[in-house]
N, C-alpha and C positions, 0 to 999 in steps of 0.2 A: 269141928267135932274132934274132940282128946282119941288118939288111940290108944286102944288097951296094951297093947303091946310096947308099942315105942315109948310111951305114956307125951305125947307131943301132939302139936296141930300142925299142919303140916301150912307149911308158906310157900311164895313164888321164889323165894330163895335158898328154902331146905329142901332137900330130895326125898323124895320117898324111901322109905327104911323097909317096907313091908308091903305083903301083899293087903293086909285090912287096913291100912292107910292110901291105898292106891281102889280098893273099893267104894272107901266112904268119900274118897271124893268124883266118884261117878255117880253115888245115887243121887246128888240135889240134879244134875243132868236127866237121869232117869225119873226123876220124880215130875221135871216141869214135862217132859214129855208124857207122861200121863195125862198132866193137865190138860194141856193140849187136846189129845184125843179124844178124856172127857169133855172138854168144852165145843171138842167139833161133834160129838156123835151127841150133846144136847138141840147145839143149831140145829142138828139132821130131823131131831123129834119135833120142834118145834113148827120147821118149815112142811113138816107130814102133819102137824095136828092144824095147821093153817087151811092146809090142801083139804083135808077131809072138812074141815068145820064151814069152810066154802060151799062143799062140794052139798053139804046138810042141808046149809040153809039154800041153796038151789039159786045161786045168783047165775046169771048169763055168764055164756065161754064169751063174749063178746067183750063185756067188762072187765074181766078177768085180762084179756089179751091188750086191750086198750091201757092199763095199768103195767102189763109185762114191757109195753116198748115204752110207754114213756121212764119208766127206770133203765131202759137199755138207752136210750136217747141221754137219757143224765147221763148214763156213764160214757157212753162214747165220749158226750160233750167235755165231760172233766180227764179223759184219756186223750181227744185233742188239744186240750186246753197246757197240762202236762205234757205232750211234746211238741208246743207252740213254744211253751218256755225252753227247750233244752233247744228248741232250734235256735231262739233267738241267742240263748247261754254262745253256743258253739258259733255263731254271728260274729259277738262281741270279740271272741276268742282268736275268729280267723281276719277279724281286722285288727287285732291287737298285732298278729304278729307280719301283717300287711305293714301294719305302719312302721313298727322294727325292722322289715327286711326294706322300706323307704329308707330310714335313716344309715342301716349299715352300706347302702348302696350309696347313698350319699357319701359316707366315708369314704367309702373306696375310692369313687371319683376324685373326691379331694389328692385321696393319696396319690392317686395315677398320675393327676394333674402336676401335685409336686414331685414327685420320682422324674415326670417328664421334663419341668425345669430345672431339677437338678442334673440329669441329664444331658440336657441342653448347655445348661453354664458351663457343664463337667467338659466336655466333649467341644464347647467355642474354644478356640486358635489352639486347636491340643498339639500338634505338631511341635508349634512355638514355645511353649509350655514346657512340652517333655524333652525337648531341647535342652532348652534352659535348666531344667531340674539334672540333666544328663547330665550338663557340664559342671552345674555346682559339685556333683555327685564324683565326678571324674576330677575335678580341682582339688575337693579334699580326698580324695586318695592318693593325689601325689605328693600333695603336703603332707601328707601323713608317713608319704612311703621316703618324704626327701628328708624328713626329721628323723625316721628310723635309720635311713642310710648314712647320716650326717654323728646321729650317736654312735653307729657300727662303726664308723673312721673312725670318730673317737677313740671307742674300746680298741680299735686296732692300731690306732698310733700308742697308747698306755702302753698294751701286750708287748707293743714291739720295744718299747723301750724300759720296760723291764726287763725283754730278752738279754736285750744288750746290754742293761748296765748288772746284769747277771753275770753275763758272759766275761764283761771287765773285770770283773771282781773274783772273776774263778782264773782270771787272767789266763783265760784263752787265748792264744798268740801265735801265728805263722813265722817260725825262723829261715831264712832263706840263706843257705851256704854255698860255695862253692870246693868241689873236692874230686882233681881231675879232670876240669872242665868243664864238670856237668853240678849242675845246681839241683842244690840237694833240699825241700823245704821238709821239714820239720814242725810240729806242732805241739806247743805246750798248754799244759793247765794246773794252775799253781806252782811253776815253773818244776814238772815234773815236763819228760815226754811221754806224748800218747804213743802206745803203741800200735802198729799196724799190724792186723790178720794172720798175713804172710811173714810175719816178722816175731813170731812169737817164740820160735825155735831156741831164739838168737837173744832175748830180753830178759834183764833180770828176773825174778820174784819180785821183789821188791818194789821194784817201775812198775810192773803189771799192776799189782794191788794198788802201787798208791794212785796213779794212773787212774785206774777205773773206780778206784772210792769217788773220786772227786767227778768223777765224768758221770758216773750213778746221781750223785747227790746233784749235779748241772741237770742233767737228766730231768728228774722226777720235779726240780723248779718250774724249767721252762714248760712241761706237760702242765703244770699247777696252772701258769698265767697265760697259757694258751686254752686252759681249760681242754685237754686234751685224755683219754686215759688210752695208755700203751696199751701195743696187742700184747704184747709179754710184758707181766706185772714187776715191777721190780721194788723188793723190801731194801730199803734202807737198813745202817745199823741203828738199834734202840737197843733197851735194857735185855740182857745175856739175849744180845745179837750181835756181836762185834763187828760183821763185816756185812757187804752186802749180796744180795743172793737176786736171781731171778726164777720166774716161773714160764714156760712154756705158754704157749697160746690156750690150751686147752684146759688146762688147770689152775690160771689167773682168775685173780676176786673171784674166790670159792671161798672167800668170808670166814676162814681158821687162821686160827691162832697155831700159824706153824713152828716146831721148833727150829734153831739154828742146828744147822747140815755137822753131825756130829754128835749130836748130844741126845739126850734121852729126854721124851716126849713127857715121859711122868717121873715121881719121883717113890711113886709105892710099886715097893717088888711085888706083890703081890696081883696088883693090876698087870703089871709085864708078864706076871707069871701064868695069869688065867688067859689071859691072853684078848683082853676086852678092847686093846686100843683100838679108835677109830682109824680107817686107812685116807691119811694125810698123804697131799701131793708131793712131789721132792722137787725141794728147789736147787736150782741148778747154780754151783760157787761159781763169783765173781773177784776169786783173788787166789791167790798161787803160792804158794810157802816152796817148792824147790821145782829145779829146772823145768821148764817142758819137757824136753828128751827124759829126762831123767822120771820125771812120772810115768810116762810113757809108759816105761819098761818096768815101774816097778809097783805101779797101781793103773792098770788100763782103764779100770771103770770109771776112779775120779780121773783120772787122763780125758777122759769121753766126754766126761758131766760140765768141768772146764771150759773145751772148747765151744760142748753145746752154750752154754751160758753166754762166753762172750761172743759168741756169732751171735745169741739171740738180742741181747746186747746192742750191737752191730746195728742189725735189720731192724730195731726199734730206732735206730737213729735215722736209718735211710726210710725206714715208713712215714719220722715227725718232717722228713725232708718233700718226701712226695708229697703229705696233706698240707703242705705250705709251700708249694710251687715250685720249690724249686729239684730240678735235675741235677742231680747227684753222678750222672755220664759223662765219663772224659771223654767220649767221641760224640761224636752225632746221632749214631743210633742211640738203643734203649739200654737200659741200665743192665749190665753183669753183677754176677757174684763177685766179683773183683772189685768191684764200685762202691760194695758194701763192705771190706775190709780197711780201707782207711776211716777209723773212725775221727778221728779231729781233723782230717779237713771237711767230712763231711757236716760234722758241728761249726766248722769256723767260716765256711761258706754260706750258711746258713743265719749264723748270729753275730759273727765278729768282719766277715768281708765287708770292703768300702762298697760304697753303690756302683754297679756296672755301668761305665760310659753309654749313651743312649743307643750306640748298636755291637751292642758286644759281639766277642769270636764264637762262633757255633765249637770251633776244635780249642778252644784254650780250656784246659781243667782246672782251673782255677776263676773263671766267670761263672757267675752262677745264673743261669738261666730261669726264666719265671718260665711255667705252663701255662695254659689256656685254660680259663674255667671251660664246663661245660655249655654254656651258653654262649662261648666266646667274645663275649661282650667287654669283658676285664679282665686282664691276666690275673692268678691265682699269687696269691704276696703273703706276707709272713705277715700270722693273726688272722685272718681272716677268717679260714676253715677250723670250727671248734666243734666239741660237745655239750659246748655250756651254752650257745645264743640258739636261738631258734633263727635270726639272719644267716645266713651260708652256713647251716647244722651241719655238719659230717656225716648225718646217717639220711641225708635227702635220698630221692633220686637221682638227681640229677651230681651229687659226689659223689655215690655209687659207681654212677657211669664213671666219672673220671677218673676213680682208685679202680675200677674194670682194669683199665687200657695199661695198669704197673705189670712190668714182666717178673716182678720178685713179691709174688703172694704169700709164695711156701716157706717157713724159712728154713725146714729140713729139709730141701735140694739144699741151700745155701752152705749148710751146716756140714752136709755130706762131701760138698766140693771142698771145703776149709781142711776137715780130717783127712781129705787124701790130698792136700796141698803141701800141709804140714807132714804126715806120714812122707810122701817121695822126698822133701826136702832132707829129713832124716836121715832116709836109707841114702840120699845120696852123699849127704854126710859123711856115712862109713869110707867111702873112696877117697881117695886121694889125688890130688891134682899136681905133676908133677911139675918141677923147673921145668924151662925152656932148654935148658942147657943138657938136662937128665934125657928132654925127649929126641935128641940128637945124639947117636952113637959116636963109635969110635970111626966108621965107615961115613959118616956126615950125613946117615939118613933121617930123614922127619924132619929136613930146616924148614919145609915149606908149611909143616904142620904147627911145629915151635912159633913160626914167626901169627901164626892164628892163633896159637895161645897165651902168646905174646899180648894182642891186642887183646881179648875177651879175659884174661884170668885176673883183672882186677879185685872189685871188691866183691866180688859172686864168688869168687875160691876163697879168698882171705876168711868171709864171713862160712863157708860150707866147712873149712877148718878147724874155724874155733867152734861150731855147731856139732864136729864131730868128736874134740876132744873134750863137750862135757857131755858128749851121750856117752862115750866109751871110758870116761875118769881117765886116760891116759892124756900128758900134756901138749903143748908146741915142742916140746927137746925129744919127746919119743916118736914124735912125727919127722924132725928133721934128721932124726938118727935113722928112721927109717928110711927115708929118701938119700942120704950116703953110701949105706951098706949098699941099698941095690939101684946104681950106678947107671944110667944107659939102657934101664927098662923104658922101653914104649909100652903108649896104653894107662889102662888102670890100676892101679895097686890095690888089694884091700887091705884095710888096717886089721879089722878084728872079726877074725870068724864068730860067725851066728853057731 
């Protein structure tokens, strides 16, 4: 039926729009219920016009009753008859799933039956078995661990022999003199000498820088093929870098582009001017344009920055010394700051010394001792301990423990004993060391001191002289003029008041 409204019929797939769309399809509902009713309340007239037209003609209650059960006996009979059939229906039903819960039962058996001879097979000579599969299991791991061990020798005879033929070619070389009796050894590279620490007072500019260009540039090789990286970074020179610088432990690989110690960061005034530069670390100079002393007193802070550099310097050489076994200790005990001052022998023990007789001297400083891994299994050898193999990593546990047990972690204790090393040598500098002949009067006292000065004033006064005539710019002829004029003084002299 069209509604007037929506002007539509309504379907099982369009919704009702309207209340008289939502009527007209309840009246055919209401309509068969009518029917219904009509059609029950006609039966009702009928089975009353029966009743009475009986009741008319006056037939026996007897007949009547004899016809009521045999209609009630029909219907019982076709009311057992219908649920004779559902009984039997639901029969069929529960043997259907009788015979389904036979056959899953049957399955199961099966499966039990096999689960138990797999079982059984699984579980015959298992001991024997798991033996055997142990040992296969245990053979190829050590094959496996003796092919890994076999390329680690490898990599570590390469390393080592890159070391060394690094080392030759930077012509790293121990000189051994005699001067006084006492043998004096020396250490060069590119037939420059290395200087030492303690020794810096006393050494050109010149030696210094070229000295340490080439020991920087040795340096950052052998770190390369040891696969090593320094606790303290050290930049090479490259483009407007001329010389080389390092960095502290704590501001190394911070990944900037820093400038060379000197120069200006950027090249627009106006960025300097507003003041936007980023705060870059400062690397500490590795080379020297005038005297020590003479810095000293006349730029203290790069005087500071200097020494910190080549001590840090230093302690990068005695660290690639520790993570490759070898003891950098001229006695038996544990390494000094002083240990860490000679830097070429502590490179030339390391990369350039012959191999130690099979029981070398515990007291010779000059044999280089291997340390104990921490497993004590293999002594600790050059190449071995890297950054680059995951075999003997550097950053284990167990090389943890063994760089634990180094007495030179810090390298500012190091740094601090170098500046008051170099500072007393200085100040002692200014004094004056007189003749033997000046410390004996006219009365003949002090022979017994002269003759002590005698023996010790070798090359400690010689060198504490010339140390003090380039801190003070005055030469050797105003030092000997001084030691004439005052004649038969004991004791100290000072050259030049503070």
């Amino acid at each position: 039926m069209q509604c007037d409204i929506c002007a539509r019929k309504h379907t099982s797939k369009l919704p009702f729009n309207c209340a008289t769309c939502a009527r007209n399809a309840l009246y055919e509902l209401r309509l068969e219920n009518a029917r219904t009713l009509l059609d029950k309340e006609a039966l009702g007239r009928q089975v009353e016009a029966s009743l009475s037209s009986s009741s008319s003609t006056g037939q026996s209650s007897s007949s009547i009753s004899n016809r009521w059960d045999t209609e009630q006996a029909a219907a019982r009979t076709g009311e057992s008859l219908e649920r004779i059939q559902e009984i039997q229906n639901q029969a069929d039903v529960l043997k259907k799933d009788i015979e389904d819960g036979r056959v899953h039962i049957a399955k199961l058996k099966a499966s039990l039956a096999q689960r138990r001879s797999d079982y059984e097979s699984a579980s015959h000579n298992l001991t024997a078995r798991r033996t055997a599969t142990l040992e296969s299991v245990e053979k190829g791991i050590k094959r496996i661990d003796h092919r890994w061990n076999t390329l680690h020798a490898r990599t570590v005879e390469a390393r080592v022999f890159l070391c060394r033929e690094a080392a030759n070619l930077y012509g790293l070389k121990q000189r051994r003199r005699r001067k006084g009796g006492v043998v004096r050894e020396d250490y060069l590279i590119c037939g420059v000498g290395i200087v030492d620490l303690r020794d810096l007072n006393s050494a050109l500019p010149s030696q210094i820088t070229t000295s340490i260009t080439h020991l920087a540039h040795l340096l950052i090789l052998i770190s390369h093929y040891l696969s090593l990286r320094l606790p303290a970074e050290v930049t090479l020179p490259h483009r407007d870098y001329p010389l080389p610088t390092i960095f502290t432990p704590s501001s190394s690989y911070s990944a900037r582009d820093v400038p060379f110690p000197g120069t200006s960061p950027t090249s627009s005034p106006s960025a300097s001017r507003i003041g936007d530069l980023p705060l870059l670390p400062r690397p500490r100079p590795l080379f020297l344009e005038k005297p020590l002393p003479v810095l000293a007193k006349e730029d203290p802070a790069a005087y500071s920055l200097f020494v910190e550099g080549i001590t840090l310097l230093a302690w990068d050489v005695a660290w690639l010394c520790r993570t490759q076994g070898l003891n950098i200790s001229s006695s038996a005990g544990p390494s000094t700051w002083e240990d860490v001052c000679p830097l070429g022998r502590n490179l030339w023990l390391l990369l350039a010394a012959p191999t130690p007789s099979p029981r070398p001297s515990a007291t010779d400083p000059t044999t280089p001792s291997k340390s104990q891994s921490p497993n004590n299994s293999l002594p600790v050898s050059l190449g071995q301990y890297s950054h680059g193999t995951a075999h003997t990593f550097l950053g284990t546990a167990s090389a943890a423990e063994y760089m634990r047990n180094w007495k030179l972690h810090g390298p500012m204790k190091i740094v601090d004993r170098v500046k008051s090393a170099l500072l007393g040598e200085m100040t002692g500098a200014e004094w004056e060391v007189l003749d033997e002949r000046e410390w004996v009067g006219e009365s003949g006292e002090g022979a017994d001191v002269g003759g002590k000065t005698g023996e010790h004033g070798g090359k400690a006064e010689e060198r504490a002289a010339v140390i003090a005539g380039e801190a003070s710019g005055d030469g050797a002829s105003e030092t000997s003029t001084t030691n004439k004029t005052k004649p038969g003084t004991s004791g100290w002299t000072k050259l030049k008041s503070r």
